[in-house]
N, C-alpha and C positions, 0 to 999 in steps of 0.2 A: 724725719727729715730726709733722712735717705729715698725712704719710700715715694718721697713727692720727686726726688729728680729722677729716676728711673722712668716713673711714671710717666714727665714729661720728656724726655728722650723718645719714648714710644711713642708718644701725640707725634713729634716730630716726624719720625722715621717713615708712621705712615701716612702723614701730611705729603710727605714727600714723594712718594713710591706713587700718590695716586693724579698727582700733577704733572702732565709733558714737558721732557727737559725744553724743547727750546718751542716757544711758541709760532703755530704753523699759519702761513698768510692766504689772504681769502682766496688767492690764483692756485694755492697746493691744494685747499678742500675741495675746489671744482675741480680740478683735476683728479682727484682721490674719487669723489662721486662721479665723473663720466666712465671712466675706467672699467667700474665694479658696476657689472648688471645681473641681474636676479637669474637666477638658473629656471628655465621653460619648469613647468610644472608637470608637462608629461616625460621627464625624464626623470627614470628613478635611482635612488641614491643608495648602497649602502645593499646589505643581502634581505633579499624578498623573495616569499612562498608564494611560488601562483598555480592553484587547486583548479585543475583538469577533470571533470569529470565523465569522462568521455568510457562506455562501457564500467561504468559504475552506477549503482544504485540511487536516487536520490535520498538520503539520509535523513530529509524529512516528512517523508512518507509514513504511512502508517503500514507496519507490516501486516494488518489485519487488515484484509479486504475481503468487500460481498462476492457472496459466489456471485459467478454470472456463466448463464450457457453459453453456447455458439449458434445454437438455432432460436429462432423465434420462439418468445415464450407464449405459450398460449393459444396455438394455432389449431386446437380442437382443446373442449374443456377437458377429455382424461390425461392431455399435455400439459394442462394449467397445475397438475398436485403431483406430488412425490407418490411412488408407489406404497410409501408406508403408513402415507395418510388413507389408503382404498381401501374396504371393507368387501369380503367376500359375502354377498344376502346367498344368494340362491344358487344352484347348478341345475340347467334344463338340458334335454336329449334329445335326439330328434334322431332315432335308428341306429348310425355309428356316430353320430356327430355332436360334441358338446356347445352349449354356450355357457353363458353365466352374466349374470347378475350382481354390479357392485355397487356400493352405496360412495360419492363423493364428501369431503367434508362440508360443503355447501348443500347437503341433503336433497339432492339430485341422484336418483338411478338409471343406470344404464347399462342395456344389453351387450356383452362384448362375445369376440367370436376367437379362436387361433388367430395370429398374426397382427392387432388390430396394435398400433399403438399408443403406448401407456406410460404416465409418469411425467417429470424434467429431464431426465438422466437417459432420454433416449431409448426406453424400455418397448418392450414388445412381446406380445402375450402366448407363449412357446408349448403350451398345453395347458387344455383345461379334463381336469377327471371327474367323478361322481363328487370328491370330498374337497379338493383342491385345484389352483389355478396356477403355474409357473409363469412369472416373467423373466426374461432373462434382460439385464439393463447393463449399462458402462458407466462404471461410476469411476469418479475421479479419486485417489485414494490424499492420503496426508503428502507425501511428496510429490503429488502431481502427476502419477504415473494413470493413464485410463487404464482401468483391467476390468472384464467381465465379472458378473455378479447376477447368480440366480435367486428371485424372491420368490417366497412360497405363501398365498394367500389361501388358508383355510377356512374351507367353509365350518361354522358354528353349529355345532350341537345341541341340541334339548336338556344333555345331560350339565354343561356347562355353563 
């Protein structure tokens, strides 16, 4: 018995708590809603982070990009391939003066002389000997730095 008037004591208590002491007339509710207008939506409330990316990387980018030259690619076919796709065929002589002979991956040969150029990487044909061909090229390295780079295309043997 106990437990039921306790219990309705608390009905009471917050019957009460959740009722307005004195009831308010229809001139104070218009009055209460002109009063109170909504705050503009472009004004912001409260602490807010606003990300600047000004001299920052885009973060959604893929840090893995195609190489790309700076000069046209392809502006004579021995510009269209990497010099370590060219095969040295033959070396010919003409008194003091060498040529040579290389094979493309597209299985095209052509005659090249000193100086012609060769490769993507800017390369240029810096001597040619009885056995061997120098280019000397600008390759770009892992951190971006250009630094010169001599390739060596030898000519193939019978014994090999």
């Amino acid at each position: 018995m106990r437990f039921v008037i306790v219990f309705a004591g608390l009905l009471m208590i917050l019957a009460a708590a959740g009722m307005p002491s004195t009831p308010a007339t229809a001139a104070e509710q218009n009055k209460t809603k002109e009063t109170v207008s909504p705050a503009p939506e472009t004004e912001k409330r409260g602490d807010y982070y606003e990300y600047t990316g000004v001299g920052r990387r885009d973060p959604f980018t893929s840090l893995i990009q195609k190489k790309t030259s700076d000069r046209e690619k392809g502006a004579t076919a021995l510009e269209s391939y990497e010099s370590a796709d060219m095969k040295l065929i033959a070396v010919l002589w003409e008194k003091n003066k060498y040529f040579a002979v290389i094979s493309l991956p597209d299985g095209k040969s052509y005659t090249v002389f000193e100086g012609v150029k060769v490769g993507t990487s800017a390369g240029v044909i810096k001597k040619i000997t009885k056995d061997k061909m120098v280019i000397a090229e600008r390759v770009k390295d892992a951190r971006g730095r250009i630094s010169p780079k001599e390739r060596v295309l030898k000519l193939r043997t019978e014994e090999e």
